[in-house]
N, C-alpha and C positions, 0 to 999 in steps of 0.2 A: 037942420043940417049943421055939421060940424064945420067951423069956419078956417081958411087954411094954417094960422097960427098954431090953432090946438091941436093939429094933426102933426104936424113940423117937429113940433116939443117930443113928442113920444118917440118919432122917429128918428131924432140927432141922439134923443138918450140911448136910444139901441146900437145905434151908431158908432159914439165914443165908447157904449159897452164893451161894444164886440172889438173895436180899434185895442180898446185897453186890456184886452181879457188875453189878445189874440200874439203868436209872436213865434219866427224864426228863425231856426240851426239851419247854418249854412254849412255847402260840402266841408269847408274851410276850419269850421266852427265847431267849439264845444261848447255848455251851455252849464249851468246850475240853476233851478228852480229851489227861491228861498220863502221858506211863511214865516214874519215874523220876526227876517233875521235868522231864522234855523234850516240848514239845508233839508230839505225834504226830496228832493230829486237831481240827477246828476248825469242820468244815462240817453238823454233826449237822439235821438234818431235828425239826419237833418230832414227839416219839411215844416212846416206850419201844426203847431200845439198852441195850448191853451189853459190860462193863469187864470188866479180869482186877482180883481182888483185889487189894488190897495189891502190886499193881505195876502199877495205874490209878489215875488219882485223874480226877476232874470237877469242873470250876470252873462256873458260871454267872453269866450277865450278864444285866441289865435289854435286851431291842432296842427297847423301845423310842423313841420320841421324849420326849429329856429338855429342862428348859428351865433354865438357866442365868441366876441374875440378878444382873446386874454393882451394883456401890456407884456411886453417881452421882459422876461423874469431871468434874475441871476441865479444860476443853479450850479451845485458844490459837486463834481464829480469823485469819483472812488479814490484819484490820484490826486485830491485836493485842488482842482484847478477847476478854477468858473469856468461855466460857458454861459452865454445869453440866448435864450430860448424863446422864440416867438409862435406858440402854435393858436389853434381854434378845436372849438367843443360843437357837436349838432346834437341838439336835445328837440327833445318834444313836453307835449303833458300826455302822460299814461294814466293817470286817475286825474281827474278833476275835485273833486273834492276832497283827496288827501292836499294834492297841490295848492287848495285855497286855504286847507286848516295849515298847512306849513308857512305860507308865504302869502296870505291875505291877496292876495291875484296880481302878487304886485311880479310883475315879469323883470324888475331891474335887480328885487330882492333873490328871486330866485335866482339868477344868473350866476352871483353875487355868494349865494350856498354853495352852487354847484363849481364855481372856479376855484373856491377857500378847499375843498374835499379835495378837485382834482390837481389841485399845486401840491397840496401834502403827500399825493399818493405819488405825483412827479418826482418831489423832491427823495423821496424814499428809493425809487427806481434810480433816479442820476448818482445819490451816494454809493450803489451797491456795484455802478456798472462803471468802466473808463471812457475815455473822450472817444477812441475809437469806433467801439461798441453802439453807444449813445449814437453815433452820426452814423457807421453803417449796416455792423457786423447783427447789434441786438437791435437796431431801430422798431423796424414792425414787430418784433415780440414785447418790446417794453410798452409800445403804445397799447397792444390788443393786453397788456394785464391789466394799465391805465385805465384802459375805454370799460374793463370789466369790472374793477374794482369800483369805478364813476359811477358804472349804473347800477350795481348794488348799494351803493350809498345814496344814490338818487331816488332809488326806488322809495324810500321813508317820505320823500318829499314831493309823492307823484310824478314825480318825471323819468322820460328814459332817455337816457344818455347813448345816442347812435351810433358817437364815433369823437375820438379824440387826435386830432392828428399836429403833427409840427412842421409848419412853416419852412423855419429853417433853424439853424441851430449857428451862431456866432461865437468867436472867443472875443473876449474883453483886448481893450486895443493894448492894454501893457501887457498879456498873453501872446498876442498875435506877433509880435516881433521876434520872441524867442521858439517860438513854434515854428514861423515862416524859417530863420536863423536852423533850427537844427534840421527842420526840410533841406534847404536849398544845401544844408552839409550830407546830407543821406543821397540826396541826388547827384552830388559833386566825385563823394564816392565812387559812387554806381556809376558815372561816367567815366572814374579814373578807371575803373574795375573791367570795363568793358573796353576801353580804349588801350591795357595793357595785355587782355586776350585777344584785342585787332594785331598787337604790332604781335605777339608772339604765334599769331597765326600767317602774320605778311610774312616774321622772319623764317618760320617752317617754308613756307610757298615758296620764298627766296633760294633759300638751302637747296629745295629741290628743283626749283627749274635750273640754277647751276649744275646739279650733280649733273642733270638732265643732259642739258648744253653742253658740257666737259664730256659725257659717255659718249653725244652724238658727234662732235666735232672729231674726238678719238676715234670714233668708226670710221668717221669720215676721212680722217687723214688716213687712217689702216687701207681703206679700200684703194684710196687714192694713190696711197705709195706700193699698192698691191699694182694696178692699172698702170702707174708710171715703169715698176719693176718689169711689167710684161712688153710692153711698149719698147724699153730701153733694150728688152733681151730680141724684141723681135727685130728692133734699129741695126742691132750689134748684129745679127744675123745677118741681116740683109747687108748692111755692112761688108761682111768676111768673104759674103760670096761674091760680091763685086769685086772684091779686094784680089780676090782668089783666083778671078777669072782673067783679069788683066790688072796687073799690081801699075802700072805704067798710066793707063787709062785713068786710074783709080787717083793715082795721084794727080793727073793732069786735071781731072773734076774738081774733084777737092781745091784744086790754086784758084780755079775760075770762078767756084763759091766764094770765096775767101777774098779776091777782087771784087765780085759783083759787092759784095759787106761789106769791105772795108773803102770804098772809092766809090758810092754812090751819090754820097754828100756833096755840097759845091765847098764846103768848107773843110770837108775831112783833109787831116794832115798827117802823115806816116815820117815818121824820121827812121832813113835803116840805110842799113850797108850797100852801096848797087850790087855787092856780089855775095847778098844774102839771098838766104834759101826763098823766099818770098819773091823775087824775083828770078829763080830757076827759069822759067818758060818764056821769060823776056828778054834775059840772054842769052837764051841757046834754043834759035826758032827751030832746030832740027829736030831735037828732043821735043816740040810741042807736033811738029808738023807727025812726027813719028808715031804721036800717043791718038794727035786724030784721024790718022788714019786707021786706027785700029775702033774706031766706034762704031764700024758696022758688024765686027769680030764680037766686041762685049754686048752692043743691043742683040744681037743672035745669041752669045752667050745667055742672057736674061732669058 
């Protein structure tokens, strides 16, 4: 019988065999199978495959989607005036083996290509376009020529470039004062502009609720002096017929108004002649006694 050592030997040899032979691609994962230093395979599936020893070797790479972020770079727009530009790059690996002859699997090399291609194609678009443009007018067209022109020059280096976007876009701080400087004059403007169509709108509004007020108060007095005129014509009327019916009576009323109005006060004071007309019926009780005996004459008259 074989004793358990000798049996042991054969089965760890099989063991670190299969350990060593055996190997893999994760969902995550791309992979290179090399013999010798020479790529021989590139297209591994993920799941568990299988190398010769020590005349295989396996490399692996992130497949991911990686995101790349660029240092905020000065860039020269159309009107000669910097801006400071902060964006990011998402790449991937689309070939593996193009990507490892270009850039030996180095992921900071690669980065590092792809940022050098997509600054020069940036700096090309900033020169061509103005500050305006740049921040809103061409933004999304400038970046989808960027993101395309990236990934045809990525493409040489197995990678594909997903998307290239910006941050934000800054002007330089000795920029920024005369930019803020002719804002705050464009908006001062446009406040004078707006606040000189306020007042020649108050002063129309003005104008017109005067003409307004002047036609209404005009009507209003018209009417008024129409209703006063009828009034005065119907006073005077009734007037002439009392007048007309006993002239005596008529005047005897009239002194008794003209007393109850003028001597009601405690204070009123009359300076007049005793043998003024105002005093008629005060001295000469006949003449009053006369006129009131005629009131039952004029209220029948009425």
């Amino acid at each position: 019988m074989m004793n358990a050592p000798t049996i042991l030997i054969p089965l760890a040899t099989v063991v670190i065999a299969g350990y060593l032979s055996a190997f893999t691609v994760g969902e995550t994962e791309t992979a290179i199978l090399f013999r010798l230093g020479e790529i021989k395979r590139a297209d591994f599936e993920p799941g568990l495959h299988f190398k010769i020893p020590l005349i295989n070797n396996v490399k692996k790479f992130d497949d991911r989607i990686l995101s790349l972020d660029f240092e905020p770079q000065r860039f020269l727009t159309k009107e000669k005036k910097d801006v400071i530009v902060d964006l990011f790059l998402k790449w991937r690996i689309a070939d593996v083996a193009a990507y490892y002859k270009a850039t030996g699997g180095d992921e900071r090399r690669a980065g590092l290509l792809v940022y050098q291609s997509t600054n020069s194609y940036l700096r090309g678009e900033f020169g061509r376009h103005t500050v305006k443009e740049v921040v809103s007018g061409e933004r999304g067209a400038i970046m989808s020529r960027v993101t395309e022109a990236a990934k045809q020059q990525s493409g040489e280096l197995g990678l594909d470039v997903v998307d290239v976007r910006i941050k934000q876009i800054n002007l330089p701080t000795e920029v920024s004062s005369a930019v803020y400087n002719r804002m705050r004059a464009e908006r001062e403007r446009f406040a004078r502009d707006l606040r000189s169509r306020g007042a020649e709108a108050g002063e129309r509004i003005r104008a017109d609720a005067d003409r307004e007020r002047t036609q209404i108060l005009a009507e209003a007095y018209r009417d008024a002096q129409k209703t006063r005129g009828e009034g005065d014509a119907k006073a005077t009327e009734v007037y002439a017929g009392a007048f007309g019916n006993d002239r005596e009576f008529y005047a005897f009323w009239r002194s008794l108004g003209a007393y109850r109005e003028g001597l009601k006060g405690k204070e009123d004071l009359l300076v007049l002649e005793p043998d003024s007309e105002f005093f008629r019926y005060f001295n000469a009780p006949g003449i009053a006694d006369e006129a009131q005996s005629n009131v039952p004459d004029a209220a029948g008259a009425e």
